[in-house]
Steps between C-alpha positions, in 0.01 A plus 500: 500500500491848592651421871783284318593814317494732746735250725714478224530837452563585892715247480732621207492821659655402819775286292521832315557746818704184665748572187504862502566502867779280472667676188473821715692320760784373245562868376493647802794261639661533186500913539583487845820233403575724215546801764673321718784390257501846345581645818736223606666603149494885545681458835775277410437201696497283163843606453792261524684520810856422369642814566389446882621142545855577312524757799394271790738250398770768424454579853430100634855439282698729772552753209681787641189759460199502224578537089337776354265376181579606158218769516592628846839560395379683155240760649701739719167602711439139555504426888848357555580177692761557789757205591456337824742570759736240614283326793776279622625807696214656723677835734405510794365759694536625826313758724671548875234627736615904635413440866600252726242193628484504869302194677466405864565114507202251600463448922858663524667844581728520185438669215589449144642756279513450150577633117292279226586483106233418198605330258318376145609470189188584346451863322541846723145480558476278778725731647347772457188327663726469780563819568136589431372335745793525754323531789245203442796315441722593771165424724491178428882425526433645869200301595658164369839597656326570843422082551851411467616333817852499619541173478401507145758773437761245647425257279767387186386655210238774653547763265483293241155387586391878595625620180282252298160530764559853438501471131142330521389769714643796253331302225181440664473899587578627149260196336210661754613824386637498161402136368845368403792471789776374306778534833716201474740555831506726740876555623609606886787777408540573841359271834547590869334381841547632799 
């Protein structure tokens, strides 16, 4: 009788610690969900994003530029929404290269002589990476210049062509340098072969 008791007992005491453990484990997911929402609510990611989608679909809706809200509009030192520029109408900008290209044609004796033009119509910065790195650039004009063949210069439509290879290789010099090319056409203001 004495065994049956003492099995009872070891047994109610492992049911007993079994239940304790398992509590312990309830309340300590419950604190650490009750943190987690507290902090989710201190931070303001339980708040309604109405505001926020009004504005996207101001802005999906081809509205002209961004409403202010109610509250922007009261507080004076409140940071204050600009209105887009008209995108429609992009300027375009233009940098003309000071000196003069001069390349010996492919297996011939002429020579080409030549004045190049940037142009973009993305912000002065891509100009101004132009003219940063001139001399990279104008290197690489040179060494893609100095394959052209004169039959290739005879062909319809040559400068044409040049102007948009050498567009890739302006791009591809300030993306090595700079990370962003952003030349759309390169322009021949002035072309002569002798």
């Amino acid at each position: 009788m004495a065994e049956e008791n003492t099995a009872a007992t070891s047994g109610g005491v492992n049911r007993r610690t079994i239940i304790i453990i398992a509590a312990a484990g309830l309340a300590a997911i419950l604190l650490i969900v009750g943190i987690m929402m507290g902090i989710l609510y201190l931070s303001g990611a339980l708040n309604s994003n109405d505001e926020i989608i009004e504005r996207l679909n101001a802005i999906e809706g081809g509205g002209g530029g961004l409403a202010l809200s109610a509250e922007s509009e009261a507080d004076p030192n409140a940071p204050q929404l600009l209105e887009l520029p008209d995108t429609n109408r992009l300027d375009t900008l233009y940098h003309q290269f000071a000196q003069v290209f001069i390349v010996n044609v492919m297996n011939s004796r002429k020579v080409m002589q030549l004045n190049l033009t940037l142009s973009t119509h993305y912000d002065e910065l891509v100009i101004n990476n132009v003219i940063k790195h001139e001399l990279a650039v104008r290197s690489a004009i040179l060494e893609h210049l100095s394959f052209v063949t004169e039959e290739e210069t005879l062909e319809v439509g040559f400068r044409q062509k040049m102007g948009e290879e050498l567009a890739v290789v302006v791009n591809a010099e300030l993306e090595q340098t700079e990370g962003f090319g952003g030349i759309e056409r390169i322009l021949f203001t002035e072309f002569l072969m002798q």
